[in-house]
N, C-alpha and C positions, 0 to 999 in steps of 0.2 A: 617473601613479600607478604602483606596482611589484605587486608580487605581491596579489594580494587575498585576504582572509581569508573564508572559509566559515564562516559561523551553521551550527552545527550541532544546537544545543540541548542534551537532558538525559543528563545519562551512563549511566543506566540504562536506555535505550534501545538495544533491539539492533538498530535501523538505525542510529542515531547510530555505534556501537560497530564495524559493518560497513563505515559511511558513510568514516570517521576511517580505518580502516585503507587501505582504498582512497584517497581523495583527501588521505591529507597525506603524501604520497611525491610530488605537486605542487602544493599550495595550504597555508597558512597557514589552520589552522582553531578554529577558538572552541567551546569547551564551556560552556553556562553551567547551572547549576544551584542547589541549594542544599547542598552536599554541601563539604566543604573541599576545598580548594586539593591538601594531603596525600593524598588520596583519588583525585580525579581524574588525577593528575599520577602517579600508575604504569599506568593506565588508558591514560592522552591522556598520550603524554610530549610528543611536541612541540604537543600545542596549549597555546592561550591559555585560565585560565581566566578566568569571571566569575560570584561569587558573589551571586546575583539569585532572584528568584521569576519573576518577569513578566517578558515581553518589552518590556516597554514601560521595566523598565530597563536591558535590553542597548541599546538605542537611546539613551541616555546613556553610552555605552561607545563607542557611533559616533560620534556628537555630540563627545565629546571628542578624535577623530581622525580630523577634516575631509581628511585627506590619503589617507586608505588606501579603498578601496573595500570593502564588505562584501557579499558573496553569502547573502542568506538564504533555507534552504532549505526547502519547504511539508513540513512534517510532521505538522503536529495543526492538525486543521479550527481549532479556537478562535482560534489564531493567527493563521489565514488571517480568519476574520471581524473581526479585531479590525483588522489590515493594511488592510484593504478598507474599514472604517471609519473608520479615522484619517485627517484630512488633513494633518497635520502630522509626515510623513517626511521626515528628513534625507537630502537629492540623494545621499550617497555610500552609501545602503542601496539595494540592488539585489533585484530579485526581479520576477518572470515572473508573474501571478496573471490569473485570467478578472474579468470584472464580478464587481459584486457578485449581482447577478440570476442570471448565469452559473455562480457559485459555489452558490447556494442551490439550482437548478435539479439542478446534479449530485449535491449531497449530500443533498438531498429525495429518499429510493428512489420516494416514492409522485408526488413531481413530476415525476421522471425517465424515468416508466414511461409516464406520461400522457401527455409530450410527444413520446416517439415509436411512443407506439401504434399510431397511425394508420398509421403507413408499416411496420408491419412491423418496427421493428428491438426491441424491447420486448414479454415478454409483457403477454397480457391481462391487465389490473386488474380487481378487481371490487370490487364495494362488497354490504356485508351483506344488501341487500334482494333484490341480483341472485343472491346464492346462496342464498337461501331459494326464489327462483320457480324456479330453476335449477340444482343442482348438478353441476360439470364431475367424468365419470366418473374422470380421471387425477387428483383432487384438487386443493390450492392449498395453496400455500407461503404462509407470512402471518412478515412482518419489521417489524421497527420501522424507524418512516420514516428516524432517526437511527439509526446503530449500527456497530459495526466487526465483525467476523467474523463467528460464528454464535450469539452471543450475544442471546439473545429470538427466533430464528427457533422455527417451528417449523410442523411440516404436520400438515395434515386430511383427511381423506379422506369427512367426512359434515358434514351441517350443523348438526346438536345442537349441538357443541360450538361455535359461532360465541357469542360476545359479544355484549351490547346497543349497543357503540359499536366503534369502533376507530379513534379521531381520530390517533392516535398511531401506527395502524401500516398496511402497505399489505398488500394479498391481490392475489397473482401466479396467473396458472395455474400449475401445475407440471409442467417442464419433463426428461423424464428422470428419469437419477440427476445428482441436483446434488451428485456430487463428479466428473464429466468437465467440471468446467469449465477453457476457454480462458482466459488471463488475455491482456488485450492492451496493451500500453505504450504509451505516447505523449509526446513533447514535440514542443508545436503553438504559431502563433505566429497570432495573427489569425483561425482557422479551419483552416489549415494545419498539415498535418502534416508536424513535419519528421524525424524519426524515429523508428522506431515497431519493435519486436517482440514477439512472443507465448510465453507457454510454455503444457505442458498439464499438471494436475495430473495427478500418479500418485498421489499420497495427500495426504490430511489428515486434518486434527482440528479437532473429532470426527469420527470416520470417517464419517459420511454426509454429509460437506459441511463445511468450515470453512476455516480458515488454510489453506493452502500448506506439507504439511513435507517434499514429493517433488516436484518438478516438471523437466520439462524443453523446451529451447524445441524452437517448431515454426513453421511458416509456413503460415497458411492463408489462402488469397487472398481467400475468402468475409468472412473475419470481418476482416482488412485493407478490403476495401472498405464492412462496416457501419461501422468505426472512422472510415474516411476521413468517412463522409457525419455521423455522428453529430457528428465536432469541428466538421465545416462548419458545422450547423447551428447547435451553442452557441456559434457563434465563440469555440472555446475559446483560451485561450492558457496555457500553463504545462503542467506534469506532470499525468498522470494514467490511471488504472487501468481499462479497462473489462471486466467480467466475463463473458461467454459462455457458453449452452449452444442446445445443440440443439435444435428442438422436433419434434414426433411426424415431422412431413414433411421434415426433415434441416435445416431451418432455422436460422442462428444467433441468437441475439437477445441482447441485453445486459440484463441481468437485474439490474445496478445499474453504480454510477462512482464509485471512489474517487478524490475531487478532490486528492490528496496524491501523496505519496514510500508507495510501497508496502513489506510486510512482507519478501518476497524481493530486494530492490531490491541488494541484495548478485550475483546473475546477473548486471546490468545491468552491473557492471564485470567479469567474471569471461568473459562471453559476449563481450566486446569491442562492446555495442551502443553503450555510452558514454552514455545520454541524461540521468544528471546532469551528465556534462562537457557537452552539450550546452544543456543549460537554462544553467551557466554564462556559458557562451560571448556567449549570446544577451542573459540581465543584462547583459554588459559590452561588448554590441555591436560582437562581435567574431565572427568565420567559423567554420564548425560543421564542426569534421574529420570526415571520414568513416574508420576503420579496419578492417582482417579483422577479420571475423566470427568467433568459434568455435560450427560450427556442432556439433545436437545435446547442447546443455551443460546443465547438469544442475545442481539446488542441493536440499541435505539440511538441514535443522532438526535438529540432532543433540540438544541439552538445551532440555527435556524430552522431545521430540517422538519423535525417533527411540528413544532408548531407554523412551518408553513399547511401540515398536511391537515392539521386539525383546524385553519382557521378554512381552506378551501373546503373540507367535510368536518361542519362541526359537530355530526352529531359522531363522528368519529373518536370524539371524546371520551364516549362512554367504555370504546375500547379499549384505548390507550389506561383506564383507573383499573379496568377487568385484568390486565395484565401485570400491573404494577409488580417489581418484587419477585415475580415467578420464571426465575431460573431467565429474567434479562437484568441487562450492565444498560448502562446510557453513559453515552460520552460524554466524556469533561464533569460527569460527576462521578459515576463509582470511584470506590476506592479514595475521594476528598472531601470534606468538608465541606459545607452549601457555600460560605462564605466565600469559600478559595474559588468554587465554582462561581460564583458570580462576579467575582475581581476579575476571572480571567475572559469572561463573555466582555467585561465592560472595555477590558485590552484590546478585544480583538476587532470591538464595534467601533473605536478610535484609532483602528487600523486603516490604511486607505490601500493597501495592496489586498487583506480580505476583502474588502468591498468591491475591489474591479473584478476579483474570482468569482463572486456572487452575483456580480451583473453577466457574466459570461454562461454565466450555467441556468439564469432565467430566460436568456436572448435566446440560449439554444434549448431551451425548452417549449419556447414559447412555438 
């Protein structure tokens, strides 16, 4: 077979958007959405489009092209469940993914935490009876079992305000300030990790914990060797995110695992770690190059993010031109064109499903 085509997914995503820029300068990549052809096709110049809802009928788009191979890439947990439930994949759909077990384990926060309780790599759980007998002085973070960023998190610091149930969400000890957190990469095949780096936030949103709109990489051996034992244990295999902080006695622990293609995933090509071309490689069972490194690299969230922070500190400005260029990427533009970056911000600001995620992460910041 020749060159293979990259599933990329929805155009209005700005890893897709990041994704496309990066890999089709070497891969043949597919957008599919519901959006016209017109639409995408100044966005995606050279990808393929296909206008679909579901994935289940991009897999009739393979089906009808038993010759080419297709890389598709983990982006949205639902996808991944539905993949792991089907058994009737076309042999030329390619993709890396854990158990099904293994999948629900990672994307369960309150299963995740449980499982590795015991050894230390995970804070303490509690359940509502345990903090009525007992309330931890440093208080507890409470998230919903399912969720992406900081949307439904929220802390306590007394036990009045606990709920009669909380089937739906998990209660962490609290760890620090949960915005130093480690993000740590991986693509692992079997339990093994085949490679892996970390960046540390400098900032996000909402400011006391959320997205990634500042971050840079780092190397920290501690929290490589919790990642190492953590994949061992899920035999994980495929991509995925695990989050880090410290606790009171310097400790790392992983505080959740996004079982996906994460929100900065844009550094990944920009740092030279490469581990979507690696997850490639591994679909098409073929050898996993290693390349330099660029160490200390750096990735900015510019719209909305960054110019939320410069208009709340504007003389923050001056920082923001001091760094320009120097070994940082900014989302939704490296790697494109100003133009394409600006068609795609004006997409997304005539979006009304990003705008309700936006109001969600102001409400919980505020």
């Amino acid at each position: 077979m020749g060159l293979p085509t990259i599933i990329l997914g929805k155009s209005t995503d700005r890893r897709v958007f990041d994704l496309y820029n990066a890999l089709s300068k070497r891969y043949n990549t597919l957008i599919w959405d519901n959006y016209s052809a017109s639409t995408t096709s100044i966005l995606y110049p050279k990808a393929c489009h296909w206008k679909c809802q579901k994935l289940s009928d991009v897999l009739k788009l393979v089906e009808l092209n038993p010759v080419t191979d297709y890389v598709w890439l983990p982006l949205v947990e639902d996808e991944i469940e539905w993949l792991l439930s089907n058994a009737t994949i076309p042999t030329n759909l390619k993709y890396l993914l854990p158990t099904k077990i293994n999948f629900s384990e990672a994307n369960d926060k309150k299963k995740f935490t449980q499982k590795f309780e015991q050894a230390g790599l995970t804070p303490r759980s509690f359940s509502i009876s345990e903090l009525a007998a007992s309330f931890p002085v440093e208080g507890v973070v409470v998230k919903p079992r399912i969720g992406k960023g900081a949307v439904g998190r929220y802390y306590l610091n007394a036990p009045g305000k606990l709920p009669d149930h909380m089937d739906d969400m998990v209660i962490q000890e609290r760890l620090r300030d949960g915005k130093n957190v480690i993000g740590s990469f991986v693509i692992a095949q079997n339990g093994i990790v085949i490679k892996h780096y970390q960046h540390r936030r400098i900032r996000t949103f909402p400011s006391k914990g959320g997205v990634s709109v500042y971050a840079e990489t780092v190397q920290i051996s501690a929290v490589r060797q919790a990642t190492e034992e953590i994949i061992k244990k899920m035999h994980w295999s495929g991509l995925c995110m695990l989050e880090f902080l410290q606790d009171q006695h310097g400790r790392y622990k992983a505080i959740e695992c996004n079982p996906r293609i994460w929100g900065s995933v844009l550094l990944d090509e920009f740092s030279g770690n490469h581990l979507v071309d690696a997850y490639i490689m591994l679909c098409l069972d073929k050898e996993v190059q290693v390349k330099p490194i660029l160490p200390h690299a750096r990735i900015k969230w510019l719209f909305p993010y960054e110019f939320f922070h410069i208009i709340a500190r504007p003389w923050s400005i001056f920082e923001f031109y001091s760094r320009v260029g120097k070994n940082t990427c900014y989302v939704g533009f490296t790697y494109s064109s100003l133009i394409r970056s600006i068609l795609f911000i004006l997409l997304n600001i005539f979006s009304r499903t990003k705008w309700v995620t936006l109001f969600k992460k102001i409400v919980k910041s505020s």
